[in-house]
N, C-alpha and C positions, 0 to 999 in steps of 0.2 A: 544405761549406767548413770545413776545420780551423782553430781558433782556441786560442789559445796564449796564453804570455806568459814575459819576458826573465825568467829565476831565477836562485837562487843557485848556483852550479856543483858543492860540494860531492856535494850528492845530488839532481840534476837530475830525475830522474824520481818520488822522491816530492814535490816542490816541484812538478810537473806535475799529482800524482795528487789534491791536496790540493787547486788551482785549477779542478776537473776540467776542465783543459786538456788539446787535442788535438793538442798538439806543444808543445815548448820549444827555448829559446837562452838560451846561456849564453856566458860567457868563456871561455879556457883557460887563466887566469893576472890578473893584474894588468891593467885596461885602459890605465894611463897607462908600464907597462912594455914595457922591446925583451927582454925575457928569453924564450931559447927555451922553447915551452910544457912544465912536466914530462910525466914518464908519466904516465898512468891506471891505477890499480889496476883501476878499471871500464870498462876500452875493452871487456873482451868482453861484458861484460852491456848496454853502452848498446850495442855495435854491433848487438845481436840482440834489440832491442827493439822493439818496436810501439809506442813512441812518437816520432813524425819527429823530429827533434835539427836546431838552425840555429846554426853557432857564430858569433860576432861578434866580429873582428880587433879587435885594441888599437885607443884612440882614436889614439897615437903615427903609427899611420899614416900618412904622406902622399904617395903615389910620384909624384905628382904636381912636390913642390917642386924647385928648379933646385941644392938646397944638398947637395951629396953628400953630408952628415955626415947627412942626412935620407933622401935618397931612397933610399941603396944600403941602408942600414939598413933600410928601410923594405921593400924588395924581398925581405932576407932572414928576417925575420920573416911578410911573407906566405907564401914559402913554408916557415917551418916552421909554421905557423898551417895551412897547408893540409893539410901533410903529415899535421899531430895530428888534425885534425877529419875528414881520410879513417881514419885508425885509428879511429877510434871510430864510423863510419859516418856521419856528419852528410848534410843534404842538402845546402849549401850551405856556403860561409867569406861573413859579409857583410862588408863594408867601404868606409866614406869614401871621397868622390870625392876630396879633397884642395884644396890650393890651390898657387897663387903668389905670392910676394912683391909689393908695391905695383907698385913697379918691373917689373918680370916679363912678357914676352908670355904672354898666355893658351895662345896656342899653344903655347909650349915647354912648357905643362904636358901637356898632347895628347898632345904625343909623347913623353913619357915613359912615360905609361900605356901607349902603342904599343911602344915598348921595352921595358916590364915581361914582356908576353906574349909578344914575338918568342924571348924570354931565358926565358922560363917554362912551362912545359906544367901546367895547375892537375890535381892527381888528383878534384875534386871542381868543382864552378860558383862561379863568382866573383862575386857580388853586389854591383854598386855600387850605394850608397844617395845618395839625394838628401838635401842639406846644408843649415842653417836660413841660415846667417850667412856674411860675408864678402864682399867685391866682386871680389874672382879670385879664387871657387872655382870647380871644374871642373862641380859639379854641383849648385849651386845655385837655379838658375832653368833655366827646361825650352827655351833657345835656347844654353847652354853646354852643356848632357846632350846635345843635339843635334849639337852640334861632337864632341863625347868620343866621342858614339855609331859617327859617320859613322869617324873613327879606329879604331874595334874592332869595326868590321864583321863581318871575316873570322872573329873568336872569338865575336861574341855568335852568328854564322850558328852556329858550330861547337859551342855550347852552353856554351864554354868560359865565356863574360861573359853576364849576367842582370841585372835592374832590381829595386831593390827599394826601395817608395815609400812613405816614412815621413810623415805627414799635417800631422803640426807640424811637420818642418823647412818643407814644402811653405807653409804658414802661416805661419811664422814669417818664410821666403824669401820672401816675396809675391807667391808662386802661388795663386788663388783655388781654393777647393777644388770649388767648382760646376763640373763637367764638366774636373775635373783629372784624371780616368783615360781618360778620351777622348783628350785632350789630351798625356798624359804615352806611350799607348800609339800616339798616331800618331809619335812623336819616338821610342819606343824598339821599336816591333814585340812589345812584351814584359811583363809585371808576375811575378814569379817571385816574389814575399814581399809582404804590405804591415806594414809598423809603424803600429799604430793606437793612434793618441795625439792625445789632446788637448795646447793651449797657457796654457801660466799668464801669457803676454803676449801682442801686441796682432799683428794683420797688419803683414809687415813686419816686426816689429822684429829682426829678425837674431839672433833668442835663442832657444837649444837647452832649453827647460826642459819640462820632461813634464807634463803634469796628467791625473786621472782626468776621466774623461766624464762631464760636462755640469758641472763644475767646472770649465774654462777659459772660454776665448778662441773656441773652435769650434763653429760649431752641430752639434748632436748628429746632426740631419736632415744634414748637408752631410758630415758622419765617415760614418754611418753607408754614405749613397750613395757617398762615393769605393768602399768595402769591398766593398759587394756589387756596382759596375759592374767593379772588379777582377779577383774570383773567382778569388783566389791564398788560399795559406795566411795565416794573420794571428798578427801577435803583437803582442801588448799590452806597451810597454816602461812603462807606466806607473807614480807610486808605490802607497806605502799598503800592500808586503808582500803577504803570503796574500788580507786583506779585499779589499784595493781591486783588484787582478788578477781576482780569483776574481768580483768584483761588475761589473768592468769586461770582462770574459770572458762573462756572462751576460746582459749591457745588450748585447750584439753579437747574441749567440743568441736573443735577444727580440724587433730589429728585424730581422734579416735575413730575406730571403723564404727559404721551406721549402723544401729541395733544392737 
């Protein structure tokens, strides 16, 4: 099982070497920006690496909302987020399910993701992640992933669309995590990533905040078992820099079973 963790994009690979992490994800830019992402001076050296690469779309993302000034913007940044992270060989672009305003049928946000892909062909796999907070997000609770899902059939068949199951949003969303990869993979047929993260707040509380392990909210035993009933790649979004990655990277390789 390769285990990783989210770094600074600069120099992704020794941020990798120093965590001795087994893959990384990075930005390609600003995450609260719609700026297309620049070149890379190092597209050819990361593309021909041996270390897996997972990049992670702007939070700005939301193809999901009904407000054109959001969605269409939204559509053209994932494809040049995709375009970039195919240059440089990535495995995957992840990205937010999204939401709908109060007002809003959930539905119309469905089909929007449905129109993203009719309108899009990704060069790489498109990774929706599961979301902490919100009461119309698309993928928040694993009975909306399930509506989203059944919409993007035809791509997730085609490998085009993949799950990727982040532990505290799932915690924070008030998914219990005791047999949440059972559960999350009979709704998605799939785990392609997981984000292993503990919570600096309670079950439930709709809040996106990170903590190293066995410093939140999640029992370490209930983290650990989502990961290894998984059996995807991992990455640690957690804080704490070099220490807390590299410590929270080796608390994974310590319980997981061997092979």
């Amino acid at each position: 099982m390769l285990l990783g963790a989210h770094v600074d994009a600069t120099d992704p690979l020794a941020e990798g070497k120093v965590r001795d992490a087994d893959l990384v994800q990075f930005f390609l830019g600003d995450p609260q920006d719609w700026k297309k992402p620049p070149p890379r001076p190092d597209a050819d050296v990361l593309r021909t690496s041996d270390l897996p690469i997972y990049v992670h779309a702007p939070y700005v993302v939301n193809l999901a909302s009904p407000n054109n000034r959001i969605r269409i913007p939204s559509r053209k940044i994932l494809a040049d987020q995709a375009t970039a992270a195919a240059r440089i060989g990535a495995r995957a672009l992840i990205v937010h399910g999204g939401h709908v305003g109060a007002g809003s049928d959930p539905a119309a946000g469905i089909e929007n993701w449905r129109k993203t892909f009719e309108r899009f062909d990704p060069p790489l796999p498109i990774l929706i992640e599961n979301t902490a907070g919100g009461e119309h997000a698309m993928a928040r609770r694993l009975e909306a992933i399930a509506r989203l899902w059944a919409a993007l059939d035809r791509w997730v068949r085609a490998g085009k669309v993949g799950f990727c199951l982040d532990t505290c949003h799932a915690h924070a969303g008030g998914e219990a995590l005791v047999g949440l990869t059972e559960r999350a993979l009979s709704v998605t047929g799939r785990i392609d990533l997981v984000h292993a993260n503990d919570s600096k707040d309670g079950f439930g509380s709709g809040r996106d905040r990170h903590e190293n392990f066995g410093a939140g909210r999640i029992d370490p035993d209930a983290l650990v078992a989502v990961v290894a009933a998984a059996n995807a790649p991992v990455v640690c979004e957690t804080p704490g820099g070099v220490d807390g990655q590299a410590a929270d990277i080796a608390f994974l390789r310590g319980r997981l079973p061997a092979g």
